[in-house]
C-alpha positions as CSV (number, residue, x, y, z in Angstrom):
1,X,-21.3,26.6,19.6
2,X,-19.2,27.0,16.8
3,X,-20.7,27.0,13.2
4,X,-20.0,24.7,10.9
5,X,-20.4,25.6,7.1
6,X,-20.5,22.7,4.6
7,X,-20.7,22.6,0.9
8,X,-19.5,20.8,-2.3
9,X,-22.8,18.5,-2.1
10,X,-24.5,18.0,-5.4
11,X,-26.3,15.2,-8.5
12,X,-23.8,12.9,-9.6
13,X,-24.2,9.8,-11.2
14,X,-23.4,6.0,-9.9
15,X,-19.3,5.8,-10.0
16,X,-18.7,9.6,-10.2
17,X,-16.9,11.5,-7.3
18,X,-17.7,14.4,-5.2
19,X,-15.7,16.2,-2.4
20,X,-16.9,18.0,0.3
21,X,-15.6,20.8,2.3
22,X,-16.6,22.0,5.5
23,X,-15.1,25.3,7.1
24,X,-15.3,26.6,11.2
25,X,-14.2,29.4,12.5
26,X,-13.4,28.0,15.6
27,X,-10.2,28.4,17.0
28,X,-9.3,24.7,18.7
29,X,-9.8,23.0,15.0
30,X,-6.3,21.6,15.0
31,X,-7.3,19.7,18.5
32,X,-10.3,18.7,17.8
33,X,-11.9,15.5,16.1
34,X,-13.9,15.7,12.8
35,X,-16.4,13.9,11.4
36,X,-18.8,13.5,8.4
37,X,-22.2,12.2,9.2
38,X,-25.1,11.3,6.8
39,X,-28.2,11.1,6.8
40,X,-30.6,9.5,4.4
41,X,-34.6,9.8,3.9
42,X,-36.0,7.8,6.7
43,X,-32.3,6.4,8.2
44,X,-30.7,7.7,11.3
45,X,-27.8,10.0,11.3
46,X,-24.1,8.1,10.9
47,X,-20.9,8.6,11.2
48,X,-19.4,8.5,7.7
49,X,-15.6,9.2,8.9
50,X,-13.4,10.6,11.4
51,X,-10.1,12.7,11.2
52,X,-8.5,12.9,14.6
53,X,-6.0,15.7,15.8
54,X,-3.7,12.7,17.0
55,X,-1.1,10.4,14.9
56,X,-4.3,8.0,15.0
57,X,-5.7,6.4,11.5
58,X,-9.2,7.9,10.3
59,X,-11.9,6.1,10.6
60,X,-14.1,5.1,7.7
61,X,-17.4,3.0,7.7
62,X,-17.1,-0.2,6.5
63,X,-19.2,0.2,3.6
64,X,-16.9,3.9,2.7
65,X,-13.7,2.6,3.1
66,X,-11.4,2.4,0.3
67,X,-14.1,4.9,-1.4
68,X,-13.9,8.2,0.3
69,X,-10.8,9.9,2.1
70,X,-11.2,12.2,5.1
71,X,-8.6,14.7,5.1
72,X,-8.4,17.9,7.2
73,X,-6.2,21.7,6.6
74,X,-5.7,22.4,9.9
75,X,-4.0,26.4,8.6
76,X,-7.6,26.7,6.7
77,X,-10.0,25.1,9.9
78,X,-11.2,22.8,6.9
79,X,-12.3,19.7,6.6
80,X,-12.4,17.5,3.6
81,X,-14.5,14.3,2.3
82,X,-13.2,12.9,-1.0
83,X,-16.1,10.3,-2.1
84,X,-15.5,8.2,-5.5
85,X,-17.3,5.5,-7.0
86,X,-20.2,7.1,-5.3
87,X,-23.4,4.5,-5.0
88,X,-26.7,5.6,-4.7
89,X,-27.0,4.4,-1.8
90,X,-24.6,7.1,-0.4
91,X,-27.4,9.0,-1.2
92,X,-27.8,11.3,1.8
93,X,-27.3,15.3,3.3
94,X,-24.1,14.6,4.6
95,X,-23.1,17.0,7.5
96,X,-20.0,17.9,9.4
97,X,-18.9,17.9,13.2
98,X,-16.1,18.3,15.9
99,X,-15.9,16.9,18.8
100,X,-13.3,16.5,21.5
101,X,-11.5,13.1,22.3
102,X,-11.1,11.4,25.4
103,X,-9.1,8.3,24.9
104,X,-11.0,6.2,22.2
105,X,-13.5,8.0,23.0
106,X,-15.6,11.2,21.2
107,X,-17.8,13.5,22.7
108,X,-19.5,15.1,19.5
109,X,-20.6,18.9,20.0
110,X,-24.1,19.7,19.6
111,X,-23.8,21.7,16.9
112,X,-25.2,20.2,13.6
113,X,-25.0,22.3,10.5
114,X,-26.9,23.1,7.7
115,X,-25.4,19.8,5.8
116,X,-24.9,19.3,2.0
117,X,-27.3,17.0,-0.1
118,X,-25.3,14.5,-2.4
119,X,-27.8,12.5,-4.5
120,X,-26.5,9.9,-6.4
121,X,-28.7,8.9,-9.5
122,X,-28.0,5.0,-11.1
């Protein structure tokens, strides 16, 4: 398994911005696909968005897009989440992941991390 370290969580209120960052020190990053999931109190796990190694647009949620920006450093094995205009019902620990792709197809690793909490307040 290959640890995943995310961070940049934190309070901010409705409309603000936040972005996260999450690091590996894996050494297929630039091949792999990586997502942000969330998580909210008493919600199942989603996924947020999803950077692919391929030419192939992101993927956002419908309810993210046009509001936050996955963007990855494939020289730093980082992955970013830009959120603005942040909604509290964003409101969730928000957690990173790779996984390998097999057509349209993911197969995320097991591996979940420690996550970072974002708490937006109205």
């Amino acid at each position: 398994q290959v640890p995943l370290v995310e961070s940049g969580g934190g309070l901010v209120q409705e409309g603000g911005s936040l972005t996260l960052s999450c690091v590996t020190s894996g050494g297929t990053f630039s091949t792999a696909t990586m997502g942000w999931f969330r998580q909210a109190p008493g919600k199942e796990r989603e996924l947020v968005a999803a950077s692919f190694a391929t030419d192939r647009d992101n993927y956002y949620k419908s309810s993210v897009k046009g509001r936050f920006t996955i963007s990855r450093d494939n020289a730093k094995n980082t992955v970013y989440l830009q959120m603005s205009n942040l909604q509290p019902e964003d409101t969730a620990v928000y957690y990173c992941k790779s996984g390998q792709q097999f057509g349209t197809a993911t197969s995320w690793s097991d591996y979940w991390g420690q996550g970072t909490q974002v708490t937006v307040s109205s």
